[in-house]
ZADREN-814074 format. One record per residue: x, y, z of N, C-alpha, C in turn. Coordinates in pm, whole numbers, padded with zeros to 5 digits, always signed. Layout:
# residues N
XYZXYZXYZ...
***
This chain:
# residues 153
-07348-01484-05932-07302-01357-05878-07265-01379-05730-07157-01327-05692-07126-01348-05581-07077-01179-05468-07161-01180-05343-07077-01070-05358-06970-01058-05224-06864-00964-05193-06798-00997-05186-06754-00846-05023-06761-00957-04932-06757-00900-04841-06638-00764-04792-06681-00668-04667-06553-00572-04642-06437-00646-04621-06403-00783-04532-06312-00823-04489-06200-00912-04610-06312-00936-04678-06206-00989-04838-06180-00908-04897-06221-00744-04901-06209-00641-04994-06046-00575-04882-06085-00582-04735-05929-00557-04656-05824-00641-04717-05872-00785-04660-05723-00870-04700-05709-00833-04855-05762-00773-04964-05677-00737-05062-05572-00685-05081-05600-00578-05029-05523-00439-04952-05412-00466-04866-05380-00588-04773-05344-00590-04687-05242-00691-04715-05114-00650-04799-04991-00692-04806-04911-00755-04701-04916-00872-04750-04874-00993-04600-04915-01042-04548-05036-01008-04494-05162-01064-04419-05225-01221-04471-05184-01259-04413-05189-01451-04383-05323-01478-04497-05407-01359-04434-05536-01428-04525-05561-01343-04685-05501-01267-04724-05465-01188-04850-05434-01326-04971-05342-01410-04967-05348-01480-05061-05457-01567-05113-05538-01648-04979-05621-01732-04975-05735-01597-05020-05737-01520-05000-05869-01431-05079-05851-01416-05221-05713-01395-05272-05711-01387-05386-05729-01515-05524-05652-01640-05407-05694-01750-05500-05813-01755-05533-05894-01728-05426-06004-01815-05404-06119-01728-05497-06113-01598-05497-06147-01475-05634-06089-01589-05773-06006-01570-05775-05955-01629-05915-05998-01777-05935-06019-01830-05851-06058-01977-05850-06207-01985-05897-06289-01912-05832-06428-01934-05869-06460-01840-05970-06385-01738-06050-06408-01675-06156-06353-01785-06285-06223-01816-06251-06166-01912-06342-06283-02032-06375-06314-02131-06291-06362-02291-06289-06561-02215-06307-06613-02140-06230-06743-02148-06260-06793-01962-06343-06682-01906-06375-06689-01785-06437-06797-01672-06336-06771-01673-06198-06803-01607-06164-06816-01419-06144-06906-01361-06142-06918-01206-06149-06903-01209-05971-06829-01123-05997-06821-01067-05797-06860-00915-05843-06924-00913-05701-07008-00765-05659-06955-00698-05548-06982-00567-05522-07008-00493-05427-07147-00435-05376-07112-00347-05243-07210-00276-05244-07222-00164-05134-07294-00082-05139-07248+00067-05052-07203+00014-04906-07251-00067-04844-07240-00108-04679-07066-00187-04709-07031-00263-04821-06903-00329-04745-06829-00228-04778-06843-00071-04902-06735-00010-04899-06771+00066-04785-06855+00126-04698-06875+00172-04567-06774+00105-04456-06777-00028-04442-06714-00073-04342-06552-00088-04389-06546-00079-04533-06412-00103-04605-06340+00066-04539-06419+00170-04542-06366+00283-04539-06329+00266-04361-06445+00291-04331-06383+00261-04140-06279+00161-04081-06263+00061-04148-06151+00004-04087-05991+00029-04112-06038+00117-04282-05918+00125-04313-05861+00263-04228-05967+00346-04185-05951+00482-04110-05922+00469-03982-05965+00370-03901-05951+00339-03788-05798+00319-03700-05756+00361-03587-05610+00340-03569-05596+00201-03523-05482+00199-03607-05392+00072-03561-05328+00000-03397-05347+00105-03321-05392+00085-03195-05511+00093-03109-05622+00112-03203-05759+00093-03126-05760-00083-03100-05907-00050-02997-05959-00191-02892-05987-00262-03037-06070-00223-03105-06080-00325-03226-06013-00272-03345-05868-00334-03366-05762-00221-03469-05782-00250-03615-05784-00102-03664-05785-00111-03786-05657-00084-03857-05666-00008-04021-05523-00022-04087-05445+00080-04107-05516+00173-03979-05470+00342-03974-05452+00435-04087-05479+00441-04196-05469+00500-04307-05580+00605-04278-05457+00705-04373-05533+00846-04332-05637+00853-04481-05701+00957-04459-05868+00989-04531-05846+00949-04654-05764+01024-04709-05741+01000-04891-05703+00885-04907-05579+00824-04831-05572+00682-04901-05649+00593-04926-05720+00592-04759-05839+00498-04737-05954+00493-04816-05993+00612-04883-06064+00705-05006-06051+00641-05113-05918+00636-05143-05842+00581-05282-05886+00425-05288-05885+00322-05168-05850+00191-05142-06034+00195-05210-06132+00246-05172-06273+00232-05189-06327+00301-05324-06229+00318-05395-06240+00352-05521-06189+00239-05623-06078+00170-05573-06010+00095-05607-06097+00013-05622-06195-00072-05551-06239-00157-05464-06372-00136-05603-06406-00016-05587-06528+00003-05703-06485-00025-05845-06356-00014-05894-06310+00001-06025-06289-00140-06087-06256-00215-05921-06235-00343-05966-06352-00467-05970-06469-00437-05848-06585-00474-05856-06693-00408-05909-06842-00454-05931-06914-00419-06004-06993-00379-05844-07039-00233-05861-07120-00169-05733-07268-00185-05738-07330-00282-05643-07508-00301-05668-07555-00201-05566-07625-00121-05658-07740-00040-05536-07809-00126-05448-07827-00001-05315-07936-00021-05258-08095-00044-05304-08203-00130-05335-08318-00110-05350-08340-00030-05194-08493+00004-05267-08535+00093-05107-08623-00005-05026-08702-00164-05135-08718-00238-05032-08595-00351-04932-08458-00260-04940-08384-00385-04836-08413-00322-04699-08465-00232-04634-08539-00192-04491-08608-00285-04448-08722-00316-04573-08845-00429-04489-08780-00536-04503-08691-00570-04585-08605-00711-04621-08556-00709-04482-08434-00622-04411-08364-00646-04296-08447-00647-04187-08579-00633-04193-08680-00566-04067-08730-00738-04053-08764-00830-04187-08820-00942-04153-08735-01009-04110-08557-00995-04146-08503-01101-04133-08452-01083-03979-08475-00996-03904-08394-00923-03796-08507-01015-03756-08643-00992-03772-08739-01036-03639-08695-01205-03660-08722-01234-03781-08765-01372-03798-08644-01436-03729-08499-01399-03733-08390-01459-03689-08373-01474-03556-08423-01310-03505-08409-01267-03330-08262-01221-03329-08224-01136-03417-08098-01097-03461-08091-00978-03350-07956-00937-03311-07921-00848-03173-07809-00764-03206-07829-00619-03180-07693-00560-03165-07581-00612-03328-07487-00636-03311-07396-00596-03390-07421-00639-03503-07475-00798-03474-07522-00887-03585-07641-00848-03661-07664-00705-03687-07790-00672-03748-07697-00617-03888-07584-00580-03889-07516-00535-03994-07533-00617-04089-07466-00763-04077-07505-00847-04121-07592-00893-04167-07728-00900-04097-07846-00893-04166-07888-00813-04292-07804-00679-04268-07811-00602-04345-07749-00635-04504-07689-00699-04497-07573-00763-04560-07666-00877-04649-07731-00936-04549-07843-01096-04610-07985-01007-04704-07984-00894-04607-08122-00872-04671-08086-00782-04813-07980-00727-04832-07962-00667-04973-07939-00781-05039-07876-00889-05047-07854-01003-05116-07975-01065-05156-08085-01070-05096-08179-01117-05133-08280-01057-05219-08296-00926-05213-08320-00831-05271-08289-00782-05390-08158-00800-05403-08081-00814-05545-08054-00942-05589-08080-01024-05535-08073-01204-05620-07939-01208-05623-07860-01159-05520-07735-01222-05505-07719-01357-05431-07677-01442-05493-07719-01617-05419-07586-01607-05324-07500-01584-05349-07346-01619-05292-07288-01506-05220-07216-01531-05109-07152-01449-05039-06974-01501-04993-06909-01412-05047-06751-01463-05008-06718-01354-04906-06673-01426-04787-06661-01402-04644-06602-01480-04582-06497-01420-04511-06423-01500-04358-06491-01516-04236-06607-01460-04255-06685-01446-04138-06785-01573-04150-06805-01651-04242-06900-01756-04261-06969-01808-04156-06995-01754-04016-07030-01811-03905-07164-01700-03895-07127-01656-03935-07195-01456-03881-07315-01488-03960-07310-01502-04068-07385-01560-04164-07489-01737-04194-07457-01799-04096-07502-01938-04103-07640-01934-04084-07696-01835-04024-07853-01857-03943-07966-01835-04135-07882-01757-04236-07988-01771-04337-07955-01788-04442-08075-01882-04440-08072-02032-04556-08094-01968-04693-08151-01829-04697-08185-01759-04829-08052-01729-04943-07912-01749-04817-07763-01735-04930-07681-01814-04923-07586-01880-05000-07491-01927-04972-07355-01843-04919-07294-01921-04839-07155-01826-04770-07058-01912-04806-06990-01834-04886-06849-01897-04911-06755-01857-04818-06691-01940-04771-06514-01924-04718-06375-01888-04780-06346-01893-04849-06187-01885-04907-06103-01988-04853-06083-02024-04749-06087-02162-04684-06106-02292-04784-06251-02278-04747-06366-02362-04807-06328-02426-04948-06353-02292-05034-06319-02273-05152-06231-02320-05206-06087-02321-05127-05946-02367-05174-05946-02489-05109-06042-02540-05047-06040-02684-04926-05888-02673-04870-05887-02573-04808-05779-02570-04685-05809-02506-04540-05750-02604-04481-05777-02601-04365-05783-02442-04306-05928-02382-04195-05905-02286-04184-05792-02266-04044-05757-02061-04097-05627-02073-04032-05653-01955-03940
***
């Protein structure tokens, strides 16, 4: 099971975008060769919804889409992935991994991110962010990159 971050669930969405193909191979690649299940879960369609709401001229820009579409894109997103609840122990999950890491500010999302995975026995994580993610050893982080062994871009 793999699950499958906001920023690979954008470049879906995101017609043209350099990294849209390399997300899609790389979905089809590891479903094809090791028959992988990809997941979701309430936090990446959270951040899936804000970026897609966010303007295209903000300090950190998003894909300006107004409410309903952006609505539609996180429905989409559910129809096509399989949605894992929250347990109610991923709090103490993110609370150990925050201390144990010395995790700060933004990078606690993330944590947030490690500690539902662990919680739900999700081993794998597909992400462009694979850096954000390096400090715990409890998941694997896939690249799309990686995955397709091409050079990242």
């Amino acid at each position: 099971m793999i699950l499958v971050d906001a920023n690979i669930l954008l470049r879906l969405i995101q017609i043209g975008h350099p990294h849209q193909q390399p997300a899609i191979a790389a979905i089809t690649l590891l479903h094809m060769r090791d028959h992988e299940q990809f997941v979701i879960c309430p936090q990446t369609l959270y951040e899936m919804y804000a970026v897609c709401t966010r303007p295209v001229d903000a300090p950190n820009p998003g894909l300006g889409l107004a409410s309903a579409e952006a609505m539609s894109q996180v429905e989409s997103a559910e129809h096509q992935f399989d949605l894992q609840p929250e347990p109610p122990t991923v709090v103490l999950r993110w609370k150990e991994l925050v201390v144990r890491h010395g995790v700060t500010g933004k990078s606690t999302h993330d944590a947030r991110l490690a500690a539902l995975m662990v919680e739900r026995r999700i081993p794998k994580l597909l992400t462009f962010n694979d850096s954000h993610f390096a400090r715990y050893a409890e998941i694997i982080v896939l690249n799309p990159f990686d995955v397709l062994s091409v050079p990242h871009a």
